[in-house]
VMD Tcl script that builds the backbone (N, CA, C; Angstrom):
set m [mol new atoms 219]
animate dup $m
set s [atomselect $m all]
$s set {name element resname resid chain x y z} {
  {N N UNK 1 A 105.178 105.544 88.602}
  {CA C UNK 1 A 104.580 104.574 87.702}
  {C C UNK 1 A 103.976 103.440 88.529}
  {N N UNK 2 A 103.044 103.073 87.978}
  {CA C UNK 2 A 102.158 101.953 89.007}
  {C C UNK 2 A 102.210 100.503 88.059}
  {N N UNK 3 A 103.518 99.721 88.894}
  {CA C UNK 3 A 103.701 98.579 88.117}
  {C C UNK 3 A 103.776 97.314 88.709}
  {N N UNK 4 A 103.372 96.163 88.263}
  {CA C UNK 4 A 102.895 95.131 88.835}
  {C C UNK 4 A 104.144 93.704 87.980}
  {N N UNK 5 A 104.778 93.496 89.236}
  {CA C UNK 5 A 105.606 92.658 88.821}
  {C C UNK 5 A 105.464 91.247 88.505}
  {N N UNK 6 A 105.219 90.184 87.728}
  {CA C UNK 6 A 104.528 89.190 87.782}
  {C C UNK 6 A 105.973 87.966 87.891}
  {N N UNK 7 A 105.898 87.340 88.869}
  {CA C UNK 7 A 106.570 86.276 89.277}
  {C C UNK 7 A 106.284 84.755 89.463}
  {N N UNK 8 A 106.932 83.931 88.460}
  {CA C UNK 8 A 107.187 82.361 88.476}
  {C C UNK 8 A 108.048 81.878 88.623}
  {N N UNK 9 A 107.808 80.498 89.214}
  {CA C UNK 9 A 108.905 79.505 89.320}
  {C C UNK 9 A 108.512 78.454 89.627}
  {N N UNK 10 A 109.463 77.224 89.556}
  {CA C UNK 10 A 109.647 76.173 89.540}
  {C C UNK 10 A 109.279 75.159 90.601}
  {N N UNK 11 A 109.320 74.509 91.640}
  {CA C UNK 11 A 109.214 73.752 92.428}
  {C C UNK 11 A 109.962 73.667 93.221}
  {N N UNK 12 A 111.331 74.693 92.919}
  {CA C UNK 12 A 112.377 74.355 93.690}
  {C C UNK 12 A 112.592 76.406 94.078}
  {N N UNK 13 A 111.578 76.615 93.472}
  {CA C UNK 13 A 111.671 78.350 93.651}
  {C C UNK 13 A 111.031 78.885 94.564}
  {N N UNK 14 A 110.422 77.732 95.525}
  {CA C UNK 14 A 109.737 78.947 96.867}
  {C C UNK 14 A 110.338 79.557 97.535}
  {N N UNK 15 A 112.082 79.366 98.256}
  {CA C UNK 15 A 112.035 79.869 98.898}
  {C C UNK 15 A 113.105 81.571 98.399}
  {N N UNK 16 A 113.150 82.037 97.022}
  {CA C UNK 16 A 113.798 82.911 96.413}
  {C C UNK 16 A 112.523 83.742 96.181}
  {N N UNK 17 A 111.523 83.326 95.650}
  {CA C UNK 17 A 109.960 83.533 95.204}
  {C C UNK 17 A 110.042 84.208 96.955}
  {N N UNK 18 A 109.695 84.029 97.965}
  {CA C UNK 18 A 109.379 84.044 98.797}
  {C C UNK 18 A 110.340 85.490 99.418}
  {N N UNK 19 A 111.744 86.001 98.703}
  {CA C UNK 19 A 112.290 86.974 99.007}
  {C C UNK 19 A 111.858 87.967 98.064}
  {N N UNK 20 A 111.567 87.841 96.734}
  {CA C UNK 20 A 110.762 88.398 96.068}
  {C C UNK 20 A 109.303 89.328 96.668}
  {N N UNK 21 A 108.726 88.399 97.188}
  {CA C UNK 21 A 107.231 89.244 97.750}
  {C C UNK 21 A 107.392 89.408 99.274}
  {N N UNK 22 A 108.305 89.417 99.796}
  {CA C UNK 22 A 108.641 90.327 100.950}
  {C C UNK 22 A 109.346 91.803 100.440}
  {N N UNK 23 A 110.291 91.496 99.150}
  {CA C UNK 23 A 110.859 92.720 99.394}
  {C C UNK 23 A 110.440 93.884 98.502}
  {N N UNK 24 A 109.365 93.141 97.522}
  {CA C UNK 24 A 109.180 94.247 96.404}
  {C C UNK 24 A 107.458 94.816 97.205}
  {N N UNK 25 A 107.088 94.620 98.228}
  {CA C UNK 25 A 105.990 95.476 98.621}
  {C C UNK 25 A 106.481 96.589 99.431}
  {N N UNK 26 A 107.800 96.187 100.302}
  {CA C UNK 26 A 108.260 97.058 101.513}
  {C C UNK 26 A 108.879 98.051 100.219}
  {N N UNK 27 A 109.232 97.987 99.030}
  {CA C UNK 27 A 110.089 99.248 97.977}
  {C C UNK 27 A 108.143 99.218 97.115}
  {N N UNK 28 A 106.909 99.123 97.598}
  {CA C UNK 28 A 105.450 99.925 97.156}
  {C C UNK 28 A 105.618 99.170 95.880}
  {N N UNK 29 A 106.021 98.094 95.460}
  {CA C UNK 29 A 105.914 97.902 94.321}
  {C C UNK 29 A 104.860 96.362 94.343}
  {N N UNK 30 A 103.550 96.566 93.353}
  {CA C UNK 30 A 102.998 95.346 93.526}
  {C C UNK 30 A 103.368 94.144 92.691}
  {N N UNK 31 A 102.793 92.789 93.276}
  {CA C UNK 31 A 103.362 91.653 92.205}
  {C C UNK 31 A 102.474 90.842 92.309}
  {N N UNK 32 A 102.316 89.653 91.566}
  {CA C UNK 32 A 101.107 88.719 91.705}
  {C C UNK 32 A 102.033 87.563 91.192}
  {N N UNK 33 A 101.831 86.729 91.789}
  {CA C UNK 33 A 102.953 84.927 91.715}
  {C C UNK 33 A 101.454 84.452 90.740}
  {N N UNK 34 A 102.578 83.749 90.265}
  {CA C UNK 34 A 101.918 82.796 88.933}
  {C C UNK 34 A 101.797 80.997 89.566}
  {N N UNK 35 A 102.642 80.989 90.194}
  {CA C UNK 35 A 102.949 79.576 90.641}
  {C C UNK 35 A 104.496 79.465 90.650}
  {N N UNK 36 A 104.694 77.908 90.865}
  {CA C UNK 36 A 104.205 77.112 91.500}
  {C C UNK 36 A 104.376 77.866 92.618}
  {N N UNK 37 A 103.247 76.933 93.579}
  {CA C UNK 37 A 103.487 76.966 94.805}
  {C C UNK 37 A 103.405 75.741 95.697}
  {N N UNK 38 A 103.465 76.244 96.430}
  {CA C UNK 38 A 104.117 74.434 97.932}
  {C C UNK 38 A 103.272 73.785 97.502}
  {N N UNK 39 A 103.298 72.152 96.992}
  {CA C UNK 39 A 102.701 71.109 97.173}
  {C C UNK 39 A 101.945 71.211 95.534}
  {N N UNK 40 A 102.145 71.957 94.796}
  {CA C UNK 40 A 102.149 72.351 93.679}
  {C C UNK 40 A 102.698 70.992 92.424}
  {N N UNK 41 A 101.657 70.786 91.927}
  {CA C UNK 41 A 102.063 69.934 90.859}
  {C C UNK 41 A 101.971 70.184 89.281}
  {N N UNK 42 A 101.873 70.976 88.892}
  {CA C UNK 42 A 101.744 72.260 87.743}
  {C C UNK 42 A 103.239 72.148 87.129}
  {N N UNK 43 A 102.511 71.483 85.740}
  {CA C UNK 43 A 104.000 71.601 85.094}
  {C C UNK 43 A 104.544 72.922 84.787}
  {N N UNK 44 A 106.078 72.945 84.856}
  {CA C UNK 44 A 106.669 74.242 85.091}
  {C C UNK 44 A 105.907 75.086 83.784}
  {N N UNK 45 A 105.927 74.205 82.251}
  {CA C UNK 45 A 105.583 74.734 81.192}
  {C C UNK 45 A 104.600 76.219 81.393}
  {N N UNK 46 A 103.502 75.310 81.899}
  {CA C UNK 46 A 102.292 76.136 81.987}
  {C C UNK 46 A 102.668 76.912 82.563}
  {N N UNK 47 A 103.178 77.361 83.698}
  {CA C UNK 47 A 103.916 78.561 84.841}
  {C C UNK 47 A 104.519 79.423 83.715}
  {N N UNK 48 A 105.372 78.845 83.049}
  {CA C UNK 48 A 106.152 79.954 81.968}
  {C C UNK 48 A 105.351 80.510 80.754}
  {N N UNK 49 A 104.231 79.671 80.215}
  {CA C UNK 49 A 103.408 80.227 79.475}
  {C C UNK 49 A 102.523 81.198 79.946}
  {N N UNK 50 A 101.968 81.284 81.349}
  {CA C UNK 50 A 101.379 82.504 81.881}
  {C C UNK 50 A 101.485 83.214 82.094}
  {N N UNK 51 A 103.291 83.195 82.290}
  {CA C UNK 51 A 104.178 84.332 82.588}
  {C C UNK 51 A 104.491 85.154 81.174}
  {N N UNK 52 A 104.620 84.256 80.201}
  {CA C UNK 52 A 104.478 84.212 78.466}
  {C C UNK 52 A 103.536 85.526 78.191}
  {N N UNK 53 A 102.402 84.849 78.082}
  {CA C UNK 53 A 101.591 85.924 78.084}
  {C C UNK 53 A 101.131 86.774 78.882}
  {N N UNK 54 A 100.951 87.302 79.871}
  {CA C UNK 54 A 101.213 88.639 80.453}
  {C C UNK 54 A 102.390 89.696 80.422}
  {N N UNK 55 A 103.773 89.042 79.557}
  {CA C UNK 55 A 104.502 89.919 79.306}
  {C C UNK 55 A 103.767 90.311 77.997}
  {N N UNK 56 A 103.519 89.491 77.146}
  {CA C UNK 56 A 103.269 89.681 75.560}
  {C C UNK 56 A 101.673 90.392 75.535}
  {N N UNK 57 A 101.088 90.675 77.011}
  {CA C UNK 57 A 99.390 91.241 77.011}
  {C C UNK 57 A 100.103 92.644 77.566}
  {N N UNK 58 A 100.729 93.260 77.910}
  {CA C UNK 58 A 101.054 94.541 78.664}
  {C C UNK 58 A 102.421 95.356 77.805}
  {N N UNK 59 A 101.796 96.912 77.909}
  {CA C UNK 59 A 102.843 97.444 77.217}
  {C C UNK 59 A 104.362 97.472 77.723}
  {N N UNK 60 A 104.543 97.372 79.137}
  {CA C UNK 60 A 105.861 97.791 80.167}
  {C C UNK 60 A 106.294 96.640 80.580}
  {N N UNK 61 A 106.003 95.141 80.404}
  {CA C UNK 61 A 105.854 93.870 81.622}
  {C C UNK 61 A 106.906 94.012 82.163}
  {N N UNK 62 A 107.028 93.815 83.401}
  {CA C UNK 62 A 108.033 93.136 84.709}
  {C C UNK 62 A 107.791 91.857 84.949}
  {N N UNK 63 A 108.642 90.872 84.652}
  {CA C UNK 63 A 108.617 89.599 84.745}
  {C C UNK 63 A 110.307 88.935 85.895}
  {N N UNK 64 A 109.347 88.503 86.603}
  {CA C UNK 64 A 110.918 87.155 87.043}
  {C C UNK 64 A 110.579 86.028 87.053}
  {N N UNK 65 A 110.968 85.152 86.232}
  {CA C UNK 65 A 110.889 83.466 86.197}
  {C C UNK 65 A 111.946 82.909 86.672}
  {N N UNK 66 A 111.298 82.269 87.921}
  {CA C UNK 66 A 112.675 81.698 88.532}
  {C C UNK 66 A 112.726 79.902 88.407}
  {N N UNK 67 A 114.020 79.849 87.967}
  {CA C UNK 67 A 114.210 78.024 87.623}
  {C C UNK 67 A 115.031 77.836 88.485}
  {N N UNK 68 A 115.106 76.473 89.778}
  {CA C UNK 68 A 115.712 76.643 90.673}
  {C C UNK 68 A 116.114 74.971 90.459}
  {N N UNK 69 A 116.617 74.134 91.547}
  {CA C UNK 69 A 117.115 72.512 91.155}
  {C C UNK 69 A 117.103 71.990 92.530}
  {N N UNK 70 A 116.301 71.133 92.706}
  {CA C UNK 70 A 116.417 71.097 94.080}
  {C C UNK 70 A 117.763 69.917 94.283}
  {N N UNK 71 A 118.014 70.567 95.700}
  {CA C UNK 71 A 119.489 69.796 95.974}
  {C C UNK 71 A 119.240 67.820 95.875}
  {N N UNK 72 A 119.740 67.224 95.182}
  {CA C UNK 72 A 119.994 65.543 95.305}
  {C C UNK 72 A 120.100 65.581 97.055}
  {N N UNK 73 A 119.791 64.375 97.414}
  {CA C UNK 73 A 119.693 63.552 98.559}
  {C C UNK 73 A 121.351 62.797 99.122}
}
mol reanalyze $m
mol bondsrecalc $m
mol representation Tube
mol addrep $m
């Protein structure tokens, strides 16, 4: 099956996002990031609504939305 995994997250999700598209090409599987990304100011909303609809536009969707917190100081 030829399936395309679509992946978001948060501001605090690059570096999980970032194990994501190392490991799902080396197992042939494609994906396309939604956001955020580094330096990224995109409210999370919109990230989850794009992710929203491309599950709700495709018959099979593969989705991971990742919500992450970045550590206090």
């Amino acid at each position: 099956m030829d399936q395309t995994v679509y992946i978001g997250g948060d501001a605090a999700s690059h570096e999980l996002k970032k194990l994501f598209k190392e490991f799902l090409p080396a197992k042939g599987v494609k994906h396309v990031d939604l956001g955020m990304f580094e330096n990224d100011t995109t409210d999370f909303a919109i990230i989850k609504r794009e992710l929203d609809e491309k599950v709700a536009s495709e018959a099979n969707p593969v989705a991971v939305l990742i919500y992450g917190k970045k550590p206090s100081a």
